[in-house]
RODO-2510 file (C-alpha; in nm, 4 decimals, decimal comma):
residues 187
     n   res          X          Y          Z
     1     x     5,8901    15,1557    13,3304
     2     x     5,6648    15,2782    13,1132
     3     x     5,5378    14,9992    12,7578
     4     x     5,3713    15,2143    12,5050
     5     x     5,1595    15,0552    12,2769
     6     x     5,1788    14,7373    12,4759
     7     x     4,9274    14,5500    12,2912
     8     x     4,7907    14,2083    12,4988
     9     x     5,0354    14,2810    12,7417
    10     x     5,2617    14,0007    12,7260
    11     x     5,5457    14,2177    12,6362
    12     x     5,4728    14,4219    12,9481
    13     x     5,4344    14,1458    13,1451
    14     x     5,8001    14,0002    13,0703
    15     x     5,9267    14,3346    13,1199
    16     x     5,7227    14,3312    13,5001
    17     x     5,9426    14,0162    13,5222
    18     x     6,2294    14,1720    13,5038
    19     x     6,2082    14,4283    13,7562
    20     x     6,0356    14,2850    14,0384
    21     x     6,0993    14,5818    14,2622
    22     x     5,9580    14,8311    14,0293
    23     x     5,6390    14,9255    13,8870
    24     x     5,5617    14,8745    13,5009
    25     x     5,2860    15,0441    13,3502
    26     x     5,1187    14,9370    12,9998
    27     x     4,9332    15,2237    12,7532
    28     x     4,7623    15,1534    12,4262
    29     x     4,5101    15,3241    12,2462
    30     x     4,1589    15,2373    12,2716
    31     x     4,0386    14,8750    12,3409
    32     x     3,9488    14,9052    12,6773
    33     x     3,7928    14,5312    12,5903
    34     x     4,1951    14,3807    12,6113
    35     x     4,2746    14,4685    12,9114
    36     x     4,0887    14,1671    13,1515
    37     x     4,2864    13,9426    12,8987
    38     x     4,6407    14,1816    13,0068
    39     x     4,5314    14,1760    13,3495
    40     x     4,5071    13,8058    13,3519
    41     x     4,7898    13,7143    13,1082
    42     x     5,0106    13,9324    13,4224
    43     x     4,7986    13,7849    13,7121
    44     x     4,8429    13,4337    13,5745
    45     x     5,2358    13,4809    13,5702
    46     x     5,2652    13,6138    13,9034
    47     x     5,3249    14,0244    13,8079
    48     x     5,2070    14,2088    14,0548
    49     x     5,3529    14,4901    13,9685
    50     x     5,2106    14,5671    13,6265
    51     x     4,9379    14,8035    13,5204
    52     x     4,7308    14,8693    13,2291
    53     x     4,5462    15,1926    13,0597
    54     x     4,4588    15,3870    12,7297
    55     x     4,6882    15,6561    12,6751
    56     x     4,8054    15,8511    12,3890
    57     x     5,2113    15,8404    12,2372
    58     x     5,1630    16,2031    12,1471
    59     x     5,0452    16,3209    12,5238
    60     x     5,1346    16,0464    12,7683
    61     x     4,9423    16,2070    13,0397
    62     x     5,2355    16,1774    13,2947
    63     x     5,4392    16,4013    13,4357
    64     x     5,8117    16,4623    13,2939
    65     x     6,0351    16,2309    13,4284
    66     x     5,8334    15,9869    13,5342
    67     x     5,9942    15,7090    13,4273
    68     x     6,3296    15,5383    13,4262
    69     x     6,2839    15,3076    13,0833
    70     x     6,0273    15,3855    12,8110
    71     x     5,9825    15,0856    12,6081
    72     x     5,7939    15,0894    12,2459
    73     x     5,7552    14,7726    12,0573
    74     x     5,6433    14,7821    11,6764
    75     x     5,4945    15,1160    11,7628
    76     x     5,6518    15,4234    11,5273
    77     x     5,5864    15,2795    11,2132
    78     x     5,2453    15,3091    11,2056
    79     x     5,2789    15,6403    11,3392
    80     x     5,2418    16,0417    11,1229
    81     x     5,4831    16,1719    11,3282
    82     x     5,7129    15,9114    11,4926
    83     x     5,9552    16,1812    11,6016
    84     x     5,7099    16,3949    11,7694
    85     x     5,6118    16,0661    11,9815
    86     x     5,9686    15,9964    12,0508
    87     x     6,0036    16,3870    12,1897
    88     x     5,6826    16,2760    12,4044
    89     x     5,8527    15,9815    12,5669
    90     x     6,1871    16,1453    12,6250
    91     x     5,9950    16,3890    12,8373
    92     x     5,8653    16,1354    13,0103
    93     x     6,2368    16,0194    13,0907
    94     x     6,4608    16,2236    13,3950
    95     x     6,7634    16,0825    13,2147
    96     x     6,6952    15,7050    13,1763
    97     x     6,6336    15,4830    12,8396
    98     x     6,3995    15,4504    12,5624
    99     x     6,3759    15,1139    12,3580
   100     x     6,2382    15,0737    12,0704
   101     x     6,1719    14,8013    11,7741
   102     x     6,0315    14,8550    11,4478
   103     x     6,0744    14,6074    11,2283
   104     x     6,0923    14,5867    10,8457
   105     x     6,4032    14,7867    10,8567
   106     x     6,5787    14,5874    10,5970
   107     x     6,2850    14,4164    10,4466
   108     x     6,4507    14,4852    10,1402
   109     x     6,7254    14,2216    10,2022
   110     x     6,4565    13,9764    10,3471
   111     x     6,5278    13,6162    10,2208
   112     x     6,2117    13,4500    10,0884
   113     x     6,2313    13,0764    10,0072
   114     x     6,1145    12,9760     9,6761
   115     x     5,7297    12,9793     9,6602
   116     x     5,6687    13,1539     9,9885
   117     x     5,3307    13,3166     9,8216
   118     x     5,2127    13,3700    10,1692
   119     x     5,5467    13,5594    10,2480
   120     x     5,5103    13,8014     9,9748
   121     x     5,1757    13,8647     9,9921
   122     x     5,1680    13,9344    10,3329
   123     x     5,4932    14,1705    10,3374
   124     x     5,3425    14,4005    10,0535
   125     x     4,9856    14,4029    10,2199
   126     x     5,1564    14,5294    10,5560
   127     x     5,3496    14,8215    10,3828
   128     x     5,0765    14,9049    10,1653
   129     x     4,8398    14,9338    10,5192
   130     x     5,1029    15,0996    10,6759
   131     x     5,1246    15,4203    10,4055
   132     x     4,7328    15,4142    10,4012
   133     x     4,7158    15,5327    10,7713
   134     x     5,0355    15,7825    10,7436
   135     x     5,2675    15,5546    10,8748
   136     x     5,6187    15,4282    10,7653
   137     x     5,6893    15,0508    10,7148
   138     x     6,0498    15,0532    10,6615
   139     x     6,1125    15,2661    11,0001
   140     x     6,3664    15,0467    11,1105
   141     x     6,5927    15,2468    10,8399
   142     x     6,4594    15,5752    11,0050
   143     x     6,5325    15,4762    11,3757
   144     x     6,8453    15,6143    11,4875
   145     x     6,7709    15,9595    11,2676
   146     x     6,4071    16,0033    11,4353
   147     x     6,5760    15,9666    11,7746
   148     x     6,8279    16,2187    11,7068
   149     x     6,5669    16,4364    11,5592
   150     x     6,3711    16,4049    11,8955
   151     x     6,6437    16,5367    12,0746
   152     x     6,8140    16,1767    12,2291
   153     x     7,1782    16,3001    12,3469
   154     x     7,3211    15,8997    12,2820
   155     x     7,1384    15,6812    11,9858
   156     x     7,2593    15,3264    11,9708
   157     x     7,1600    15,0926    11,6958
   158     x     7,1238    14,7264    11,7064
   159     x     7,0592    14,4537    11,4545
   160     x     6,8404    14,1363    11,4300
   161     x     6,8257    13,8726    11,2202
   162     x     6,5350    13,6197    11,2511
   163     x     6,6475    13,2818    11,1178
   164     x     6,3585    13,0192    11,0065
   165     x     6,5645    12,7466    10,9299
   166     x     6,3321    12,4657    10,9923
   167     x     6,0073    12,4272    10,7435
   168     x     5,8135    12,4192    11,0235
   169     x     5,8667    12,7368    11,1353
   170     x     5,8895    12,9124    10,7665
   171     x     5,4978    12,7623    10,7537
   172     x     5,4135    12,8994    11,0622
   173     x     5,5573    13,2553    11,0013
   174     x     5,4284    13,2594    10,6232
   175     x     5,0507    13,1482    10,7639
   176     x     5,1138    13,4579    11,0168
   177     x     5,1959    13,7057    10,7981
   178     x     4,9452    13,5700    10,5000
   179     x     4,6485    13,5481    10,7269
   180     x     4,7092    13,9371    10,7913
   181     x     4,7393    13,9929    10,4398
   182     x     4,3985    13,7834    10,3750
   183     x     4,1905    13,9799    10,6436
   184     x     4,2905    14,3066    10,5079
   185     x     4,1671    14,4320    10,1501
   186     x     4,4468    14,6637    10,0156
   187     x     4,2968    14,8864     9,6976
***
C-alpha cells in the first residue's frame, strides 16, 4: 500500500494497522525533519511494517504495479494538475484501488452556526491559499471527473457529513480552522 502525501504519518500508520501482513509505504514532499516523529508515531503503535520517504505525486519513483491500494488523503486539491497525479498513481496500481479524500467538496452547503467568525474566516483563507499555489479547493466536486479523466475503468463516489453537534466540538473545529487562517496572510 502505497499513502501519498502522508503527512505525520498517522494516517499511514492506521492504514499499517490494517494490513498486518503487508507492507505500507508513506511519501511526502520535502520535510525530511517529520519523519523521526512518523517513525515513532508507527514504532510507538506497534507497525512494523510501515515506511517513510520524500517522493513526488507526479513521478512516484516506483515501478508500475507496485502496489495493490494507493491511498491520497487531502492531497489533489492543492495540486496544478490533480489528474496528471491521479494517471501517476494508477500506474503505480496492477489492477488494485486508489482512495482518495479531498474535502471542501460541498463547502458551499456547509452549515455555520451563528457567529462562527473563526469558521468563516478560516474557510475563505484556505480557498484563497489554495488558488494562490494553483490548486483547487472545492475538488471534492471535481473527484469522480479527474479520475475518469486519468483513465480509472470504475469511479465510485462517496459522501461525508461531519456533524459538530456539541459546542465543544464546534469550538474546537472553529479554533482549528481560525488558527490556520491567523498564521497565513491572504492579500
Amino acid at each position: 500500500m502505497l499513502d501519498v502525501g502522508c503527512g505525520p504519518g498517522t494516517i499511514t500508520a492506521d492504514l499499517a494497522a490494517r494490513v498486518p501482513g503487508g507492507e505500507v509505504t508513506g511519501i511526502r514532499r520535502g520535510l525530511r525533519r517529520a519523519w523521526p516523529q512518523a517513525r515513532q508515531e508507527a514504532e510507538r503503535r506497534g507497525q512494523r511494517n510501515v515506511r517513510f520517504g520524500t517522493g513526488d505525486v507526479y513521478h512516484l519513483g516506483f515501478e508500475d504495479g507496485t502496489f495493490d491500494v494507493v491511498h491520497a488523503h487531502q492531497v489533489l486539491q492543492h495540486l496544478t494538475d490533480p489528474v496528471a497525479a491521479l494517471r501517476e498513481m494508477r500506474r503505480v496500481l496492477p489492477t488494485g484501488r486508489a482512495g482518495r479524500r479531498a474535502g471542501r467538496g460541498l463547502r458551499r452547503v456547509l452549515l455555520v452556526p451563528p457567529g462562527s467568525r473563526n469558521w468563516t474566516s478560516g474557510w475563505r483563507c484556505t480557498g484563497h491559499v489554495a488558488r494562490a499555489i494553483g490548486g483547487e479547493p472545492d475538488a471534492g466536486r471535481h473527484m469522480l471527473a479527474w479520475a475518469r479523466q486519468a483513465g480509472f475503468a470504475s469511479v465510485e463516489g462517496l459522501g461525508q457529513r461531519l456533524v459538530l453537534h456539541r459546542t465543544q466540538d464546534r469550538t474546537w473545529w472553529g479554533h482549528v480552522v481560525g488558527a490556520a487562517a491567523d498564521r497565513i496572510a491572504v492579500r
